[in-house]
N, C-alpha and C positions, 0 to 999 in steps of 0.2 A: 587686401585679402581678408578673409572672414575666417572665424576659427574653424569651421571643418573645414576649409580648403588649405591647411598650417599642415605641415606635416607633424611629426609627434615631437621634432625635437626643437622647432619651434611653439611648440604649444608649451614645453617644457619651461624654454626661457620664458616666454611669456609671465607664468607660474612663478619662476622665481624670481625675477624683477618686481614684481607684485609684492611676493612676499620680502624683500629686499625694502624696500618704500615700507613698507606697513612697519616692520622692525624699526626703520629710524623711525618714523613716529612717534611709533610707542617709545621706545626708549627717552627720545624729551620727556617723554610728560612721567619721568617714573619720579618724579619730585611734587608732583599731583595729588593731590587727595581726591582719588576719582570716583569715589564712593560718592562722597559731598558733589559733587558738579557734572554726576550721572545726566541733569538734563539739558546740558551742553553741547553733546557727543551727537547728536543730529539723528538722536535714534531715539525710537518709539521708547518711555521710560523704563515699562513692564518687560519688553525686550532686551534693551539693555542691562536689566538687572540679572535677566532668567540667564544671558549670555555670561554674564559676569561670573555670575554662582558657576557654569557649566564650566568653564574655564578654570576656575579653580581646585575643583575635583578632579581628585587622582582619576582618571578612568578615561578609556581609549575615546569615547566620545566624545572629548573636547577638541581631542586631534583629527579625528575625521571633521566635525564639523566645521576645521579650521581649513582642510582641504576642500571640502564640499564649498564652502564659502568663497576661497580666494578662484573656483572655479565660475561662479555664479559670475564674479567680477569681473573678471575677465571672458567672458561669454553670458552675454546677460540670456541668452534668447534659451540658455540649454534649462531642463527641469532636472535641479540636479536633486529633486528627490527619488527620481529613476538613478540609483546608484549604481547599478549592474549595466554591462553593455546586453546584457538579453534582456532587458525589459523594455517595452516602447521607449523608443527617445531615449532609451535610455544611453550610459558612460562606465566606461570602467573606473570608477573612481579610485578604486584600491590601486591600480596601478599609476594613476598619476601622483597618488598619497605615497607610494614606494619611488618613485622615481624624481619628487619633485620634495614635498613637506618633509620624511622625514630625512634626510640628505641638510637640510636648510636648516632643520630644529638641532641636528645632531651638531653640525659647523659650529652654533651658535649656543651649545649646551643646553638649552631648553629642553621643557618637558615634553617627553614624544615616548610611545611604544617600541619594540626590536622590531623594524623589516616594516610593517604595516601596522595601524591603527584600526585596518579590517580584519586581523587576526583572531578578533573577540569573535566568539560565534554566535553570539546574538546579532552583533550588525551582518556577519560573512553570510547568515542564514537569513537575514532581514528580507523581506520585499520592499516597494517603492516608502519611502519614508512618507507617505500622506497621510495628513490628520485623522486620529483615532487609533495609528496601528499604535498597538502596545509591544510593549521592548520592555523585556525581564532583564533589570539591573539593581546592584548594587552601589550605593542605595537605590530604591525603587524612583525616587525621584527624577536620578537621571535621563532616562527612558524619555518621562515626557517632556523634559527639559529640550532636548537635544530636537524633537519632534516638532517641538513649536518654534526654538530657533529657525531651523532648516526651511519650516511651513513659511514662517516671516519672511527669512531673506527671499526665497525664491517666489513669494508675490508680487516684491517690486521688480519690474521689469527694464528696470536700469541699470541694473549693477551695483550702485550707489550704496544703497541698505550692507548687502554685504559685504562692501569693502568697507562701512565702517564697525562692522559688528568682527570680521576679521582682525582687525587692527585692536579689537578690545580685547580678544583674545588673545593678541601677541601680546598686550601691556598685561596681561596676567600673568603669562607665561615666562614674562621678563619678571616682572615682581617676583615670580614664585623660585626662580633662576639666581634671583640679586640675593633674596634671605637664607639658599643653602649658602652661600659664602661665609664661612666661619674663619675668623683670624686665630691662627692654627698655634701653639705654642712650638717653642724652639727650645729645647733645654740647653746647656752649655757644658761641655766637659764631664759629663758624666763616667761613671768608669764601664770600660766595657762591657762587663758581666752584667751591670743595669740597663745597658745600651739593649742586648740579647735578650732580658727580661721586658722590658718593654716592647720592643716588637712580638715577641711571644704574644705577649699579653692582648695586644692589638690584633694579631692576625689568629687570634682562638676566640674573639668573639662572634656574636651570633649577627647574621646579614643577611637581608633578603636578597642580594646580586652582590657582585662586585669583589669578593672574597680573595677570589683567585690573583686577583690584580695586586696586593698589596706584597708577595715577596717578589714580583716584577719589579717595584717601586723600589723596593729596598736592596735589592742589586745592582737595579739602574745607577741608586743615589750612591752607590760605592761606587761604580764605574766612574762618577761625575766626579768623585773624590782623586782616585787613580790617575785620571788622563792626562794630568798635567804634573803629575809630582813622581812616576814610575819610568824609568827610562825603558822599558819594552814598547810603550805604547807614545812612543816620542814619534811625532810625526803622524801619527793615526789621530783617525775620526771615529765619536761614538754616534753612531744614526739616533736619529729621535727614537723613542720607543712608542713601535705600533699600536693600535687598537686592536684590542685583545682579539675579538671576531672578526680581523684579520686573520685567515691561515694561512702558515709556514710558504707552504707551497704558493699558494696564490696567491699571499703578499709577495712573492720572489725574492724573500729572507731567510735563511737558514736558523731563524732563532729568535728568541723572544728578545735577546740584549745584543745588537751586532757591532762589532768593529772593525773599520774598514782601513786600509790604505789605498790611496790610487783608486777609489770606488769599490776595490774588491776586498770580502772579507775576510780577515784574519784571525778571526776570535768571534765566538759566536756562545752565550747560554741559552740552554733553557730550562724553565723549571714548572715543576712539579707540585699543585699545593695538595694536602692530605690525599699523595698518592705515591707509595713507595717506585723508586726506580728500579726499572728489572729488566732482566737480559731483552724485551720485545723493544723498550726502549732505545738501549746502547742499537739493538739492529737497525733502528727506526733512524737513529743520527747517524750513523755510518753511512747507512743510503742517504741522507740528505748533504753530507758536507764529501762523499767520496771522489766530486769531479768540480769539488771548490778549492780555493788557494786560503781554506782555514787551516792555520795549524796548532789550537786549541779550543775545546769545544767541552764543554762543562755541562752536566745534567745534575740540577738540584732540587732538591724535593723539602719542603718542610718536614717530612717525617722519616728521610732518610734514604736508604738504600735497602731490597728487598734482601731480608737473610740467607733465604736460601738459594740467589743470584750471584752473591757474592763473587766465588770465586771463578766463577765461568763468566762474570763481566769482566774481573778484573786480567783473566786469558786473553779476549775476547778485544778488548781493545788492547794490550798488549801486542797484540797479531793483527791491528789496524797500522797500529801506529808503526810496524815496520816495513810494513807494507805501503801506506800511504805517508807516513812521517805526519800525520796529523794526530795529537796527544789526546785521550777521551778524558775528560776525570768526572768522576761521578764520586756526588758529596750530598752536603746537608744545606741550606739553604740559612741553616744559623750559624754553623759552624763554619760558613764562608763570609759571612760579615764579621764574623770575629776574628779570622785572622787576616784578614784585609784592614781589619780596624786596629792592629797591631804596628802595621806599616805608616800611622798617619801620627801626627802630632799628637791630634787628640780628638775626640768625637764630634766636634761642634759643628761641624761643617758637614760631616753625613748626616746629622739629626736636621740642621737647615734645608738642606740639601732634599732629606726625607719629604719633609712638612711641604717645601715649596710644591714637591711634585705632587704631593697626596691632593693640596688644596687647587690646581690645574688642570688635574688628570680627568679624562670623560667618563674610564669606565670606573670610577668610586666615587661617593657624594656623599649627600651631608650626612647622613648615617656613620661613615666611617669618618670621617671628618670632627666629629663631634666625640665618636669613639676618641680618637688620639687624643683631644685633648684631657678626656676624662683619665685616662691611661696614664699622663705624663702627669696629671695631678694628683693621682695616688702612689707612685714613686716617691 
């Protein structure tokens, strides 16, 4: 069969077996000095290098032309410098780069944009990528980088070019993957009150993404501490913690931290980062857990609970909980690691505990990463 006669959801696999193969590749050769033995790689040299640079720059362009690419391979006969399905010949690229690249880059942690790499509106606004068009980017260089890649791969009329200009792009993208890895510090025994000062400290610094994710991380890692030394939760399961742009609802979780027995949940938070808790809230989780078999459900907020909510939440879920028998508490998001950190031996294990998931987790990277350690070194 030929690729337009593939339906979409084989063209899909197609796409990611592709990029599946290209990944192991790259990954052998990440002990390479691939810079030195650029004219190895079975690619024109000036190509290779332009490919390499574009690859390395933060910027959505390396990710489209990573999807433009592994399609060229896989369909050598299409011109995937018609990126748009309304342009002659042309393809929706954005949508096989939403349905197939970033899916594959996200599994895999790599660098990739949110939803699409056509997001940028220089490329969403772009016409056919042929030599000459200019593209206003930052830096300007990228623009034509990306233009002459795209022109190169799709002159060779075999697929070949592209799949190995692809594959150069995934060993960059593994490279650039392997060096946010920071080996995270673990403190030992600290005392509480330092325990509280440090994640303070940590989650009041400045972030481009990812902010929101770290009191996730720090309630998780008290849960992880909990579930084997509390006898409430004897017999229960804590679910992995979701990806944040996951929602509630259509993850089909009641909560950012779940606890389950028998599949079903029993205990459910969710929290709040620099946004007080108020009575829309407590409404907001009573319709989420009132035809579930929770019966505790916790709304934390780093900055607390809103003042003048107070007493009409604290009614409020009063008159749930005798109703439904399921308990609301609504608290602070420090002052529940501190009295959960009261219950344990000693800190050592929720600070491990922390670090392990800060340095795994998808939605925070080396930024925050790097943060902690600087945190734990001014203590």
């Amino acid at each position: 069969m030929t690729w337009n006669t593939l339906g979409l959801a084989a063209q899909d696999q197609k796409l990611t077996e592709l990029l599946t193969e290209i990944y192991i590749e790259a990954e052998a050769l990440q002990d390479v000095d691939i810079d030195a033995h650029i004219d190895e790689l079975g690619i024109p040299k000036d190509i290779a290098q332009k490919t390499l640079e574009l690859a390395r720059i933060k910027h959505a362009f390396r990710g489209a032309a990573l999807t433009l690419l592994i399609i060229k391979s896989v369909h050598p006969g299409q011109d995937i410098r018609a990126h748009k399905a309304e342009y002659d010949g042309g393809i929706s690229a954005r949508s096989y780069d939403s349905r197939t690249t970033i899916p594959f880059l996200i599994d895999k942690s790599l660098p990739r944009s949110v939803e699409s790499h056509w997001l940028t509106q220089t490329l969403s606004f772009a016409g056919p990528l042929i030599e000459g068009t200019v593209l206003k980017t930052q830096p300007r260089k990228i623009g034509p980088q990306f233009i002459e890649v795209i022109n190169a791969a799709n002159a060779d009329k075999t697929g070949l070019l592209a799949r190995r200009m692809a594959a150069l792009i995934m060993f960059a993208f593994i490279e650039i993957r392997n060096k946010e890895q920071v080996v995270l510090t673990k403190p030992k025994s600290l005392p509480i009150v330092t325990v509280e000062t440090l994640l303070r400290k940590h989650m009041a610094q400045t972030y481009k993404t990812g902010a929101p994710r770290l009191p996730q991380i720090a309630i998780y890692a008290i849960y992880r501490c909990l579930m084997g030394k509390i006898d409430r939760f004897k017999g229960q399961e804590l679910e992995v913690l979701a990806r944040m742009k996951s929602a509630d609802r259509k993850a089909g979780t009641v909560g950012d931290i779940v606890v389950t027995s028998g599949k079903k949940p029993v205990e459910a938070v969710e929290i709040k980062f620099n946004q007080a808790i108020s009575m829309i809230h407590v409404l907001e989780a009573i319709d989420k857990v009132r035809a579930e078999s929770v019966s505790r459900y916790y709304l934390l907020s780093t900055i607390g609970v809103e003042q003048g909510d107070r007493d009409t939440i604290l009614a409020k879920a009063q008159e749930f909980e005798k109703q439904n028998g399921c308990e609301i508490i609504v608290n602070g998001v420090f002052e529940t690691v501190r009295y959960y950190l009261r219950l344990l031996p000693d800190t050592t294990e929720f600070l491990s505990f922390y670090a392990d998931i800060l340095g795994a987790d998808e939605d925070v990277g080396y930024e925050h990463r790097i943060a902690w350690n600087d945190c734990c070194a001014a203590i």
